[in-house]
C-alpha positions in Angstrom: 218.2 196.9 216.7 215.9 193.8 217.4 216.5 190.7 216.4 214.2 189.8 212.9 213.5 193.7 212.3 212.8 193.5 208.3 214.2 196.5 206.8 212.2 199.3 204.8 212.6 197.9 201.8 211.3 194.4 202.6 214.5 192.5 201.1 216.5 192.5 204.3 216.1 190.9 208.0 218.7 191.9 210.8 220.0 189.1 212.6 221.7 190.9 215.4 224.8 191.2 213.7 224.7 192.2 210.3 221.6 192.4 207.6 220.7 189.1 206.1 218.1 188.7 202.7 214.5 187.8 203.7 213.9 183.8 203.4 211.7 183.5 200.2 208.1 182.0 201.5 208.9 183.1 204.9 205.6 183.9 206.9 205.0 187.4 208.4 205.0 187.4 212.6 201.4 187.8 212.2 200.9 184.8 209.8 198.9 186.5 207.4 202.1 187.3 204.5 204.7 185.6 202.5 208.0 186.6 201.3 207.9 185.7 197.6 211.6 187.5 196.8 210.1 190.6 195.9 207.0 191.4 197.6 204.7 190.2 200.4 201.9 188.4 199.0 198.4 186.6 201.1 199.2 183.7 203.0 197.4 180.4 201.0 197.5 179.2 204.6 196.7 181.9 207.0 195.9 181.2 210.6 192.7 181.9 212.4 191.5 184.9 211.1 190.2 187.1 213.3 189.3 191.1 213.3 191.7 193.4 215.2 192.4 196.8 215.8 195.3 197.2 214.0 194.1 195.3 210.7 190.2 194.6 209.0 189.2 192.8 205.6 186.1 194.9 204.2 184.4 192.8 201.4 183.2 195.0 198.9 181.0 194.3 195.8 182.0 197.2 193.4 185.6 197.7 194.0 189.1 195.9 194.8 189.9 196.2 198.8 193.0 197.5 200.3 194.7 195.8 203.4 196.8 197.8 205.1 199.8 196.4 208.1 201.8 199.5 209.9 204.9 197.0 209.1 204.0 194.9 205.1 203.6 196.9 201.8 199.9 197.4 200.5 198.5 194.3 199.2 195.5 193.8 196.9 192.7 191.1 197.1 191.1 190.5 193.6 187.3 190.3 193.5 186.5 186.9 193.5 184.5 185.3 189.6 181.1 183.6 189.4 180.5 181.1 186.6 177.5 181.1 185.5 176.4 177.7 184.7 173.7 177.1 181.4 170.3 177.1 182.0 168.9 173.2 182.0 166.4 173.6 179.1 169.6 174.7 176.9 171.1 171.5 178.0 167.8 169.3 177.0 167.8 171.3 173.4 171.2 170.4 173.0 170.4 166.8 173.7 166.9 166.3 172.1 168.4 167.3 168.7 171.4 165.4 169.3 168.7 162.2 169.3 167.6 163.8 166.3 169.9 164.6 164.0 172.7 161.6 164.6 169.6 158.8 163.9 169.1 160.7 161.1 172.8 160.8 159.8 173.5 157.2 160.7 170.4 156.0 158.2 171.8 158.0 155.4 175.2 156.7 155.6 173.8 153.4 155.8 172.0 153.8 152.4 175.0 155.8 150.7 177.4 153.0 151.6 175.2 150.2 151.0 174.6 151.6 147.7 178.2 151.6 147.1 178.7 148.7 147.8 176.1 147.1 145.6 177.7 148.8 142.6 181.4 147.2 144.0 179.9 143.8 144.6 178.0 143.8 140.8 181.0 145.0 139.2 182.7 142.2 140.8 180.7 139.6 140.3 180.9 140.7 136.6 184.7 140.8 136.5 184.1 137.1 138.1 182.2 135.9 135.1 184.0 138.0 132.8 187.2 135.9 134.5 185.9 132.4 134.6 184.4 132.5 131.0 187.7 134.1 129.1 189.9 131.7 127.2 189.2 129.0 124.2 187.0 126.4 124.5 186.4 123.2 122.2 184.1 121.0 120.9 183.8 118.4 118.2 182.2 121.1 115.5 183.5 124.1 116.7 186.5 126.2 118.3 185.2 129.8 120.4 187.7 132.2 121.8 186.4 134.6 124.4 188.2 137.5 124.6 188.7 139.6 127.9 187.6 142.8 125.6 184.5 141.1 124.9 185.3 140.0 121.5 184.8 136.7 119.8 187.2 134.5 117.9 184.8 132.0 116.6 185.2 129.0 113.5 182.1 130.0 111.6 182.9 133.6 112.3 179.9 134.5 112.8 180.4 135.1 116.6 181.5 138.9 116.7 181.2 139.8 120.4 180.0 138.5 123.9 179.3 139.3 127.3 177.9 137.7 130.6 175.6 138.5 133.5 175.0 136.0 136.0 174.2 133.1 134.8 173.4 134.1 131.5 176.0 134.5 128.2 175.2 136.7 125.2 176.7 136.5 121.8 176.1 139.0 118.9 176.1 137.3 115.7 177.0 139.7 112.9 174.6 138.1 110.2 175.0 139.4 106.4 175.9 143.3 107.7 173.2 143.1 110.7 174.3 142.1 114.9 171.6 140.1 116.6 172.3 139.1 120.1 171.5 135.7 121.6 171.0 135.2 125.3 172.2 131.4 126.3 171.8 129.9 130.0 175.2 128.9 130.8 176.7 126.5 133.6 180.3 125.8 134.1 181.1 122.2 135.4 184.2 120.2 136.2 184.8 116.3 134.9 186.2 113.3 135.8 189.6 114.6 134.5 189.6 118.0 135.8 188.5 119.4 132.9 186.3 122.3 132.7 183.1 122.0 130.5 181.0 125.2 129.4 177.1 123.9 128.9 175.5 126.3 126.6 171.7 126.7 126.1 169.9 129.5 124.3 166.2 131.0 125.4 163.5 130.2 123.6 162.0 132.9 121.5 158.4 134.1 121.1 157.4 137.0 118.6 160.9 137.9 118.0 161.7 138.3 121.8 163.5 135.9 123.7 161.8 134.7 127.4 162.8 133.2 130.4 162.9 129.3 129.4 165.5 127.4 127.9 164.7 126.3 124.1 164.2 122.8 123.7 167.4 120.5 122.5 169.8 123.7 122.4 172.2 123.1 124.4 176.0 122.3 123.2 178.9 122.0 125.3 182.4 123.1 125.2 185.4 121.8 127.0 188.5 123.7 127.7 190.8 121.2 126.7 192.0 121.1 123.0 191.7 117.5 122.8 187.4 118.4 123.2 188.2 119.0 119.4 188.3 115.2 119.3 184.7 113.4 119.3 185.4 110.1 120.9 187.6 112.7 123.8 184.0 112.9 125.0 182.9 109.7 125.6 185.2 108.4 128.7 184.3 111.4 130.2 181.8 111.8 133.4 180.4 114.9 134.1 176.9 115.9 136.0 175.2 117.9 133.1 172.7 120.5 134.1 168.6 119.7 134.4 168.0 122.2 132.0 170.6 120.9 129.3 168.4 119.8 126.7 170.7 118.4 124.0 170.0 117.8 120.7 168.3 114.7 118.9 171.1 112.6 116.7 
């Protein structure tokens, strides 16, 4: 028997002495097939192809082809797949409303979270105030507690409630049964010893409605310091008072 005959089965290979298993990836003599272990499969690598007698690739469109070799097993060639690629005006839709639509998105989220953060930034700005204003405060006639619940412990008790808004303070006087709220320009200002003075100047009034300007000799001050119960505690004391703190005539 010659040497390198592969036996019927295609697992074998006689070596001139005895029958040895088939080398997995070993080529064909023709260099068109591999050994894979368990069947004989296209070379990735093939030589120069070329048509013979004995062999012939026949490319067809409708059907799988069949290569047959008087010595291999029958092997099948798979049809080969065409992609078909997405016309170009799909492509341009896609991207024209792209352009579109993310403008569009990117404007609203804008406005949402710029609205949200109005409301944060007010609210804070309120709890700042709210903050800053909270806690007793002194002068020579009268003792105010400002109350982080918005209520008022005041020496005439008259001085039910408060709250602030910027730069301006409301009280609610409760007045023989009835609450009537008075809007005051307020400044906070720090003196020579560290003290914190609360200025205190109510609007002027016209028909029963208050306006936008500060009533003439109206405005009081408080300290924060007990001692501001004291008169003479305000007289070594230097503070720059406000341009619109009118105070009253002795």
């Amino acid at each position: 028997m010659e040497v390198g005959t592969v036996s019927p089965d295609g697992h074998y290979q006689w070596d001139g002495t005895k029958w040895i298993p088939v080398q997995l990836t070993k080529v064909s003599d023709d260099g068109f097939w591999m050994w894979n272990g368990s069947d004989w499969m296209p070379n990735p690598n093939p030589p120069f192809e070329k048509e013979t007698s004995t062999e012939k690739m026949v490319m067809h469109s409708s059907q799988t082809d069949t290569i047959e070799s008087p010595s291999f097993p029958t092997q099948h060639i798979v049809q080969p797949m065409y992609y078909s690629q997405p016309k170009r005006e799909s492509r341009t839709a896609i991207w024209v409303l792209l352009c579109l639509v993310i403008p569009v998105f990117l404007i609203a989220l804008t406005v949402v979270l710029s609205g949200v953060l109005y409301v944060w930034a007010s609210s804070l700005a309120e709890g700042n105030d709210q903050a800053e204003l909270s806690g007793t405060w002194y002068n020579s006639v009268d003792t105010m507690t400002l109350y982080n619940n918005g209520t008022v412990s005041e020496s005439s008790g008259l001085i039910t409630e408060w709250t602030s808004d910027g730069y301006n303070l409301t009280t609610t006087f409760s007045i023989d049964g009835e609450e009537v709220d008075l809007v005051w320009r307020y400044e906070l200002k720090v003196d020579s010893d560290g003290d914190q003075i609360l200025f205190m100047a109510y609007y002027d009034s016209e028909n029963g409605v208050q306006t936008s300007e500060v009533a003439d000799e109206s405005c009081v001050a408080y300290i924060d310091s007990v001692r501001g119960s004291e008169k003479t505690y305000f007289e070594n004391k230097w503070v720059l008072v406000p341009d619109w703190c009118d105070e009253p005539s002795e």
